[in-house]
C-alpha positions in Angstrom: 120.7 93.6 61.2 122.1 93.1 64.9 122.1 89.6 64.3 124.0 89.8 61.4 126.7 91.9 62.5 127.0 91.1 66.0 129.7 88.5 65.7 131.8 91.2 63.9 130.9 93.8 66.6 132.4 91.0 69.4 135.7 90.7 67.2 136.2 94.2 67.2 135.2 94.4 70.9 138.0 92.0 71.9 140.4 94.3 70.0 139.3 97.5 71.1 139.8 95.9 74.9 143.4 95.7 74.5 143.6 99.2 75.8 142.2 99.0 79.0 144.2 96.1 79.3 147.2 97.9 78.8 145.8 100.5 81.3 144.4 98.2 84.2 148.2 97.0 84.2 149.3 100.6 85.6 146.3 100.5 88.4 148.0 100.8 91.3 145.8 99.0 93.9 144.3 95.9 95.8 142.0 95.4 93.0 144.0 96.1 90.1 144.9 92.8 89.0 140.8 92.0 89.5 140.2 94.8 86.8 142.7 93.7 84.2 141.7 89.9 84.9 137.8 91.1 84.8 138.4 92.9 80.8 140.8 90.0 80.0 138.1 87.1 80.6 135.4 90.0 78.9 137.5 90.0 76.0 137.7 85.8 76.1 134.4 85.3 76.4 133.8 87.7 73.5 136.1 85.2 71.5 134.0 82.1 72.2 130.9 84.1 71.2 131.6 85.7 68.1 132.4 82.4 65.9 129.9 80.2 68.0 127.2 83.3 67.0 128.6 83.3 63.5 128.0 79.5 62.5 124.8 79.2 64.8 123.5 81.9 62.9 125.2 81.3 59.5 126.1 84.6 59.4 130.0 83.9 58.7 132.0 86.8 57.0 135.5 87.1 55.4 136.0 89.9 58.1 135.6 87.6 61.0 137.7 85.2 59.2 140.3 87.2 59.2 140.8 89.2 61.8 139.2 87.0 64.6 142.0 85.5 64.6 144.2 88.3 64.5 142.0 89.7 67.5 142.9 86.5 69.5 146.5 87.0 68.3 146.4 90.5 69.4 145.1 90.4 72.9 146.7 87.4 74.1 150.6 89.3 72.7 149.6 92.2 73.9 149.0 90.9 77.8 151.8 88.7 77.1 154.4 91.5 76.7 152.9 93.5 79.9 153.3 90.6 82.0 157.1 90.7 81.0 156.8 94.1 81.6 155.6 93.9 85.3 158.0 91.2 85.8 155.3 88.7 86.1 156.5 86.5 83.4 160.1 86.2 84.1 162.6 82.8 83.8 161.0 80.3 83.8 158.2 81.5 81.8 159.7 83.6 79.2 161.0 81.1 76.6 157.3 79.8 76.3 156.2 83.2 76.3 158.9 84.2 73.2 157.9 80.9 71.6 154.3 81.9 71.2 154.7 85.5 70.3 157.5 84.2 67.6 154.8 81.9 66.1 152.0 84.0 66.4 154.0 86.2 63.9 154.9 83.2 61.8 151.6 81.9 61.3 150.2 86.1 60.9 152.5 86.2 58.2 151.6 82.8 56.9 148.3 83.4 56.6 148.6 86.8 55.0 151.3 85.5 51.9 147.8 82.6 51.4 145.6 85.2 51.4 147.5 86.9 48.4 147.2 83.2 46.8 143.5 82.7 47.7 144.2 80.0 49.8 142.6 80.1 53.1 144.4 78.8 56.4 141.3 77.5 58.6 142.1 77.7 62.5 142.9 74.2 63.7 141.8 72.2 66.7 145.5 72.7 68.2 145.0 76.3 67.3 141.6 76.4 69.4 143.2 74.6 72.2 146.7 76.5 72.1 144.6 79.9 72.6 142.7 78.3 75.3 145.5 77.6 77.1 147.4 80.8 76.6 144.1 82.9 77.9 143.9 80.1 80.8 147.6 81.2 81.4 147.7 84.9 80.8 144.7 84.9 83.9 146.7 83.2 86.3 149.7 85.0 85.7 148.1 88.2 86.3 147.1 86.5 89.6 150.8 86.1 90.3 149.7 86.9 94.0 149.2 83.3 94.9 151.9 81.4 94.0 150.2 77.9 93.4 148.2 79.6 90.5 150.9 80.8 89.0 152.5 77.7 89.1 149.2 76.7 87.0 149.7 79.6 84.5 153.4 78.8 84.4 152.4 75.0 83.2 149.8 76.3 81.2 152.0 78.8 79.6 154.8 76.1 79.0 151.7 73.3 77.3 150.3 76.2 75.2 153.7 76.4 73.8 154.1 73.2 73.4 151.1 72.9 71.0 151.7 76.5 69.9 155.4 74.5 67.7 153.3 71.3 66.8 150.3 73.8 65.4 153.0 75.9 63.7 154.6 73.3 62.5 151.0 71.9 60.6 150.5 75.4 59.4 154.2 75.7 57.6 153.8 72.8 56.1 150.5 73.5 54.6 152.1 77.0 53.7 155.0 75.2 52.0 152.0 73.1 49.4 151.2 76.3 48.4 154.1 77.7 47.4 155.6 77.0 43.7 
């Protein structure tokens, strides 16, 4: 039974740590950005594992389908938008960071118009390696205390949304096949 629905459990873990995200931004000391980089990588690691758990074990369901990647879309906006708020993304990393909340709405709302048609929109490679990025990002921004890695989450922020458009972009126009 645990095997079963431990992928789904992980999913919903990863949501449910958007909270204490939220929180840990408010701590206010030496270790603060420790505790919200500590639940953030938690809640990455839970991404990796709940699809790698649900193919090893074949226990794939149309709820991890759909809202894993909701889940992934939800954290990574979510730490997004307080990093603007503590003024750790700011200039030079806010287009990129507008880019990929924009397209993460797109492709949300994509996905939920092929739903309606029974059309499934499988997560792509650039996908997998645009969310990789943005987590890789979102950490070293929240480590804005040294400034070489947040050059690195800067450059990382700026790639992600660089394949964040070109992923997009594949996903509209296998949107636009659909529609009559």
């Amino acid at each position: 039974m645990l095997k079963k629905n431990l992928p789904n459990l992980l999913t919903i873990s990863r949501a449910l740590a958007i909270p204490a995200i939220i929180l840990s931004f408010y701590i206010e000391n030496k270790y603060a950005s420790l505790i919200t980089i500590s639940i953030f990588i938690f809640a990455c690691i839970t991404d990796f594992f709940d699809g790698y758990l649900a193919r090893a074990w074949k226990v794939q369901s149309k709820f991890g389908r759909l809202f894993d990647p909701i889940a992934d879309k939800l954290i990574v906006v979510s730490t997004i938008i307080m990093l603007v708020y503590k003024q750790k993304i700011n200039d030079f990393t806010i287009v990129p960071s507008i880019i990929i909340v924009c397209r993460e709405i797109l492709v949300s709302g994509l996905r939920e118009f092929l739903i309606a048609t029974n059309v499934s929109l499988p997560v792509s490679k650039a996908g997998k390696i645009k969310t990789f990025l943005q987590m890789v990002a979102v950490v070293a921004l929240i480590m804005n205390d040294y400034e070489a890695i947040q050059y690195i989450g800067a450059i990382c922020l700026w790639v992600a949304a660089i394949i964040t458009v070109w992923s997009c972009y594949k996903y509209i126009l296998a949107g636009i096949k659909q529609i009559d």
